[in-house]
Residue frames as qw, qx, qy, qz and C-alpha x, y, z in Angstrom:
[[0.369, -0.561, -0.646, 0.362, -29.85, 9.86, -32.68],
 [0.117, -0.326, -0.157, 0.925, -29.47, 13.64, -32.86],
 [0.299, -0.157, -0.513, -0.789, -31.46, 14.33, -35.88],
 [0.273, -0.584, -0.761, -0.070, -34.45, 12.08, -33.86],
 [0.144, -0.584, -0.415, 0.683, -33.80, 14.89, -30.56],
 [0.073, 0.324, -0.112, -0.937, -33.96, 17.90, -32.90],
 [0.340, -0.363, -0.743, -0.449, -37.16, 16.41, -34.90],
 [0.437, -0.630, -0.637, 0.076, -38.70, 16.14, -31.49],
 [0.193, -0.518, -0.430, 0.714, -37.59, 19.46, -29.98],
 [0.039, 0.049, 0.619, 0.783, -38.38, 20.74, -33.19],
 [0.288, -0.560, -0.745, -0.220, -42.08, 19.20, -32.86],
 [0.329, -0.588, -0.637, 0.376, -42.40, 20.97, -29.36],
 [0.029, -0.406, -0.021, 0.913, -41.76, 23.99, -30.27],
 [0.198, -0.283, -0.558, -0.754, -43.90, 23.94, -33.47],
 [0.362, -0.636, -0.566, -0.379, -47.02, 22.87, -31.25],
 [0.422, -0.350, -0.359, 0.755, -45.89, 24.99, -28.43],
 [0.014, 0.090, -0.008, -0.996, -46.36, 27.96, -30.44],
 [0.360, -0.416, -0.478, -0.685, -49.81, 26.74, -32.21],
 [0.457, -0.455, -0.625, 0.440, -50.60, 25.96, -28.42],
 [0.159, -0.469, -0.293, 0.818, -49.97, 29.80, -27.13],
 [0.300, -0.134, -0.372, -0.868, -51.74, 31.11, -31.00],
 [0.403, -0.440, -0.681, -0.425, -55.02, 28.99, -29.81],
 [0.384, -0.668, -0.506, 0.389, -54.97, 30.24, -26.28],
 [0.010, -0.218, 0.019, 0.976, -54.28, 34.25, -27.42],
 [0.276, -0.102, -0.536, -0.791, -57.08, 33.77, -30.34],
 [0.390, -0.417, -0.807, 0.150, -59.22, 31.74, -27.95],
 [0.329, -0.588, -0.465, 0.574, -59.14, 34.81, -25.29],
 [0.010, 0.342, -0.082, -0.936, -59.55, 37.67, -28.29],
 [0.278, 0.135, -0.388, -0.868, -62.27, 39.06, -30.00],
 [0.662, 0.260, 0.515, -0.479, -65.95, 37.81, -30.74],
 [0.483, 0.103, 0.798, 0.346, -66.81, 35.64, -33.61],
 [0.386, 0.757, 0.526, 0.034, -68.70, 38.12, -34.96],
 [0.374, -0.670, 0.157, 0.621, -66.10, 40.54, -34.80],
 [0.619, 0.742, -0.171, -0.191, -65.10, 42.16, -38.46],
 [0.928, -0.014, -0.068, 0.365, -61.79, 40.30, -39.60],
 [0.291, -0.860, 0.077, 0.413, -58.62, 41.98, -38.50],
 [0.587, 0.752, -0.292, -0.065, -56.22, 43.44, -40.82],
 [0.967, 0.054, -0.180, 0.175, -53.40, 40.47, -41.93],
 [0.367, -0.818, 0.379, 0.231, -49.99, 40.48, -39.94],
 [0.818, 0.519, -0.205, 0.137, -47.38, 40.68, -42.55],
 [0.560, -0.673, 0.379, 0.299, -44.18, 38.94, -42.16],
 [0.259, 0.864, -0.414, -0.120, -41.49, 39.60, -43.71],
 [0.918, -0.310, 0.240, 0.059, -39.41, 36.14, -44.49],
 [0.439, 0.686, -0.529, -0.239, -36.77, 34.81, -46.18],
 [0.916, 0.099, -0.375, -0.100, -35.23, 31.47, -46.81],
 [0.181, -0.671, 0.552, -0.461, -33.58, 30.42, -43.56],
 [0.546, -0.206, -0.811, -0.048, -33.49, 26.79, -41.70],
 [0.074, -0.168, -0.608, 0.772, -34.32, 28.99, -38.18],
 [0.390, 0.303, 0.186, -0.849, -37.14, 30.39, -39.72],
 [0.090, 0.023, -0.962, -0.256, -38.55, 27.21, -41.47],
 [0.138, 0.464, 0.855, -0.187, -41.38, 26.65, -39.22],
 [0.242, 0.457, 0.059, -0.854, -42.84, 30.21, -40.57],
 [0.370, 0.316, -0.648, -0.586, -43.30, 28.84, -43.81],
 [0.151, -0.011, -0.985, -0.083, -44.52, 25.28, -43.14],
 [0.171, 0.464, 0.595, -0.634, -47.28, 27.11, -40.72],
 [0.288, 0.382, -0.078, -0.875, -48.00, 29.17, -43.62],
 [0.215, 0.398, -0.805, -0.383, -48.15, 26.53, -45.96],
 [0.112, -0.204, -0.954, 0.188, -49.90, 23.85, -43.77],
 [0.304, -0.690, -0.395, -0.525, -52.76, 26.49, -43.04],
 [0.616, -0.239, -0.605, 0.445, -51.82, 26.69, -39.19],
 [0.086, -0.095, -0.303, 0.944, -52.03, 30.41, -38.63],
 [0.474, -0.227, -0.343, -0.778, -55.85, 30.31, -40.54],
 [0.535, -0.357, -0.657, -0.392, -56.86, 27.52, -38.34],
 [0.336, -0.319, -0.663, 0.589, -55.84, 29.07, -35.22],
 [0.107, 0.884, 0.454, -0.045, -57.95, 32.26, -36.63],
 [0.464, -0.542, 0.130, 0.688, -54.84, 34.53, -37.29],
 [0.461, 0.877, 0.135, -0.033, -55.03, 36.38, -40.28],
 [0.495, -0.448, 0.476, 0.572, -50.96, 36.05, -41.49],
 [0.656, 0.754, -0.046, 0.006, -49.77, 37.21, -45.07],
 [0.828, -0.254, 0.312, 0.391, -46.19, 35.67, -45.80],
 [0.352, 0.902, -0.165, -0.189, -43.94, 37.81, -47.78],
 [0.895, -0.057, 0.125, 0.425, -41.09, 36.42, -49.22],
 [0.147, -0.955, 0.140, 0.215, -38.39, 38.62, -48.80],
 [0.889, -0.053, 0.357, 0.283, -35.44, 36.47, -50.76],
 [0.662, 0.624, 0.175, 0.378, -35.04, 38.82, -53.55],
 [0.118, 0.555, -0.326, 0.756, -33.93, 42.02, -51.46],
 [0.682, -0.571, -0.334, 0.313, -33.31, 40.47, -47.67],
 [0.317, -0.256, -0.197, 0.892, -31.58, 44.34, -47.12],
 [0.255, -0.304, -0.012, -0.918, -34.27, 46.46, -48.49],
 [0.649, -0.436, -0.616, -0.093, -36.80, 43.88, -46.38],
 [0.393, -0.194, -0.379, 0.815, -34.90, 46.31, -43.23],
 [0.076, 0.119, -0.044, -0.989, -36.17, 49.22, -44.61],
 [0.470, -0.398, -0.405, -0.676, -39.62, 48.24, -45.42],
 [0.516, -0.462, -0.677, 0.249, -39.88, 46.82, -41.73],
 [0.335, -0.150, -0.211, 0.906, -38.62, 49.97, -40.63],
 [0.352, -0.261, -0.396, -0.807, -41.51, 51.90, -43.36],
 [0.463, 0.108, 0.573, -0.668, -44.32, 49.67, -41.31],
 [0.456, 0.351, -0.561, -0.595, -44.51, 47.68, -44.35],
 [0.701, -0.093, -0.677, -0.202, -44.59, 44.70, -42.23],
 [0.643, -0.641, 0.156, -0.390, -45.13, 43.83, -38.63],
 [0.884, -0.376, 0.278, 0.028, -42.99, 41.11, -38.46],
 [0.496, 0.579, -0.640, 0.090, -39.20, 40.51, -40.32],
 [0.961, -0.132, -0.039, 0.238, -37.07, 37.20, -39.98],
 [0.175, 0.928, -0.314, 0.100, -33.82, 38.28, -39.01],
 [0.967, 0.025, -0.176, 0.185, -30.67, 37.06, -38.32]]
């Protein structure tokens, strides 16, 4: 019975978030706009930071119009500090 709740709060939060990406991307920019430049995150293998991957994976940030570039950060999750820090990426998974 737990595993079912955490599947399902799981679920809500996944379409929770594509929910608030299609109402931000919905309410920015024109379709003719040029494309914007990709927000890189910074990941690493994590079970908190799962859905990042699966989104990435599934297409989910392209089909809400987001422009996302996934970095896998696994080999050096401490110099992944410093390059957030550089502006190397816009987004890091932490813990």
């Amino acid at each position: 019975m737990c595993i079912c709740i955490h599947n399902r709060i799981a679920r809500a939060i996944m379409l929770g978030l594509i929910a608030a990406s299609l109402l931000m991307s919905a309410a920015c920019g024109r379709s003719d706009a040029p494309p914007a430049a990709p927000i890189r995150i910074g990941a690493y293998y994590w079970p908190g930071f799962y859905w990042v991957d699966i989104a990435h994976q599934q297409g989910w940030f392209r089909e809400v119009g987001l422009n996302v570039e996934w970095v896998d950060t696994n080999a050096d999750y401490f110099a992944s500090f410093n390059d957030f820090y550089a502006g190397k990426f816009d987004v890091v998974a932490f813990t």
